[in-house]
C-alpha positions in Angstrom: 11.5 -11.5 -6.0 11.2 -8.0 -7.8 10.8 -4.7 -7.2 8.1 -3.8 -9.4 8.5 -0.4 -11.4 5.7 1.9 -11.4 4.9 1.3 -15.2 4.7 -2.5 -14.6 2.3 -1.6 -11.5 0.6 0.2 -13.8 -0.3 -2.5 -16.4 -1.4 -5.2 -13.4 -4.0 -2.9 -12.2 -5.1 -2.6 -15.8 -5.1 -6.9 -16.0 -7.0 -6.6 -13.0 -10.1 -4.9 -15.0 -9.9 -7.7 -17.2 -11.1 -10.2 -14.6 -14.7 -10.9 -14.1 -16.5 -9.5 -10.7 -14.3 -6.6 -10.7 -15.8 -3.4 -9.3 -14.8 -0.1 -10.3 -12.0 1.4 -12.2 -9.3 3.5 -11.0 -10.0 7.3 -10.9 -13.3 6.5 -9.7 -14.5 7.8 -6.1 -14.8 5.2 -3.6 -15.9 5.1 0.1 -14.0 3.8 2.6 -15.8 0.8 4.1 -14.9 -2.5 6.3 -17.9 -3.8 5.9 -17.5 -6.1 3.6 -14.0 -6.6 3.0 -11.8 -9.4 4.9 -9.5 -6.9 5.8 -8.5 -3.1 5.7 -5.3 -1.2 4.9 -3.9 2.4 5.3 -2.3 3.4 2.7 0.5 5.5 2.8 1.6 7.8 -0.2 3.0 11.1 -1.3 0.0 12.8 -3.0 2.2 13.6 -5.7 1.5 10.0 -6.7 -1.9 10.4 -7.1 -2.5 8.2 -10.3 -0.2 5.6 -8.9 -2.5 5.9 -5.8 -5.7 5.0 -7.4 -3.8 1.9 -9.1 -2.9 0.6 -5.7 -6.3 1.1 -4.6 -8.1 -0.7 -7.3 -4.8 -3.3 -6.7 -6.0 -3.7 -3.3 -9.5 -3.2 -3.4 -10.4 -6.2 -6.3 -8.3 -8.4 -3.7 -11.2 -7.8 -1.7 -9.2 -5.8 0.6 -11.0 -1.9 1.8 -8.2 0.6 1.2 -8.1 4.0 3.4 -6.9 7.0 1.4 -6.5 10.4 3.6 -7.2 12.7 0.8 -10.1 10.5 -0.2 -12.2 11.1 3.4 -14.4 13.3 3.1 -14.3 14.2 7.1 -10.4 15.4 6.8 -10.1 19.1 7.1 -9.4 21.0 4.1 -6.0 22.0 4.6 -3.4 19.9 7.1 -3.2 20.5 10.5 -2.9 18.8 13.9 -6.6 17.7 13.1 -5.5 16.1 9.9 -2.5 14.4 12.2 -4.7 13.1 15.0 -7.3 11.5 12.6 -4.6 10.2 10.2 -2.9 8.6 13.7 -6.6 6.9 14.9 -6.9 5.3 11.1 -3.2 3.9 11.4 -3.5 2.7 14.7 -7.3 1.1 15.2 -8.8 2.7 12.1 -7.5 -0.1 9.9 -6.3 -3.5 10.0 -2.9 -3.2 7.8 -0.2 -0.6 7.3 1.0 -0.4 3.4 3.4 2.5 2.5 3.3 2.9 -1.2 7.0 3.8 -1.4 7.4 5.3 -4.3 10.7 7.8 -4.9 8.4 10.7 -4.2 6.8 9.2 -0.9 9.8 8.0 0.3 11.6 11.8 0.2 8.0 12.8 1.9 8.0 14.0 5.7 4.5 13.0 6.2 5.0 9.6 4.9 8.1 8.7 7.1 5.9 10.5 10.2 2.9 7.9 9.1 5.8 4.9 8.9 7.0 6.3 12.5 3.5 5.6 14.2 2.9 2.2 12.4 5.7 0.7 13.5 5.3 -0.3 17.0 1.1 -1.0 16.1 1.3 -3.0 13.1 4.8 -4.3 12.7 5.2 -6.8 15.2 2.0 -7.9 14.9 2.9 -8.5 11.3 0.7 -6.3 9.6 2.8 -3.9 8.1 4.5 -3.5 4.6 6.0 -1.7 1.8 4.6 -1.7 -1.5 8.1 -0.5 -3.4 7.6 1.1 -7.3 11.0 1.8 -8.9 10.8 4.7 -11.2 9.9 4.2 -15.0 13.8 3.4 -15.5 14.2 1.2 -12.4 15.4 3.4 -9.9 14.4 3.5 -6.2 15.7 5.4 -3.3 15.2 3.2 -0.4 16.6 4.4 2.6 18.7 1.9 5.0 15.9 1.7 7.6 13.1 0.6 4.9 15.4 -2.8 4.9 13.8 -3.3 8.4 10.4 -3.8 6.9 8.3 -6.4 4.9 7.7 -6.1 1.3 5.0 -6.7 -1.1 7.0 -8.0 -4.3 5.9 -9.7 -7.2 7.8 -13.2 -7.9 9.1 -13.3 -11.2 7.8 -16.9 -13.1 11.8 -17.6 -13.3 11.8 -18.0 -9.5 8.7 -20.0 -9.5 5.8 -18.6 -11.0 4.1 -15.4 -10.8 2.2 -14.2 -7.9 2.7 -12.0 -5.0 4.3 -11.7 -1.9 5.4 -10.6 1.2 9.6 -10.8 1.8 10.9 -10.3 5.4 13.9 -9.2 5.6 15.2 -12.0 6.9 14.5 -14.3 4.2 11.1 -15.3 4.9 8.1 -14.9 2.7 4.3 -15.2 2.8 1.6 -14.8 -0.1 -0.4 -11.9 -0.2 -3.2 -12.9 -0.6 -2.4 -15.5 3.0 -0.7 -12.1 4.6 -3.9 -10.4 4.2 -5.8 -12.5 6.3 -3.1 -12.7 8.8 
């Protein structure tokens, strides 16, 4: 298992162009829609990371999974306030099926992004649909905090420890496939 760093998550959403039947590329608008998808995640970023955000979505999205971006709804008030809380909270707890933090550095120092963690937790974690989706820094640095630990990971398995692909790691041990998680 590996932390990924964000210039390695930045070529696999490029491989994933390279595969037939993919839709869209990233930096292209895209509507939020369950419809046909086999599942739905909220995902949970610093908007700093807004390129690394439109990598995850195309990540998730050519999985066949509909991905929720905040600053992509067009119904969210222009500038944040108790509105932008109250319809952020609705999509985390019924609005979507799965919780992903993209925890970057950046959204990992972000009060809004630990607030968004806070109100996952007791919807989506023990009903294992909650994760984090770690990206070390360009040169491999990442500044998890202690109580991340507590929380599943999406990690890429290195072909050393059994061939590539990826996964979810529980903390205690465990593990899942992604692509099995998501239809959990």
């Amino acid at each position: 298992m590996a932390i990924m760093n964000r210039a390695e998550f930045a070529s696999i959403a490029g491989e994933f162009s390279s595969f037939s039947g993919i839709s869209g590329s990233p930096g292209k608008t895209r509507t939020f829609s369950k419809s046909h998808s086999v599942t739905s995640v909220f995902l949970s970023h610093a908007h700093q990371d807004k390129d690394v955000v439109e990598q995850a979505r195309f990540f998730f999205e050519n999985l066949g999974i509909a991905v929720y971006v905040d600053w992509a709804d067009e119904t969210m008030p222009e500038r944040t306030n108790g509105e932008t809380a109250t319809r952020i909270k609705s999509q985390i707890i019924t609005g979507t099926d799965k919780f992903v933090l993209l925890a970057t550095n950046t959204a990992i120092a972000s009060r809004w992004c630990n607030w968004e963690v806070g109100i996952a937790d007791p919807f989506k974690l023990s009903k294992n649909k909650m994760a984090l989706l770690p990206l070390a820094d360009t040169q491999g640095g990442w500044n998890g905090n202690e109580y991340l630990q507590i929380y599943p990971r999406i990690e890429r398995n290195p072909r050393q420890f059994g061939g590539e692909g990826y996964y979810i790691w529980y903390p205690n041990g465990d593990w899942m496939t992604l692509e099995n998680w998501l239809k959990v």
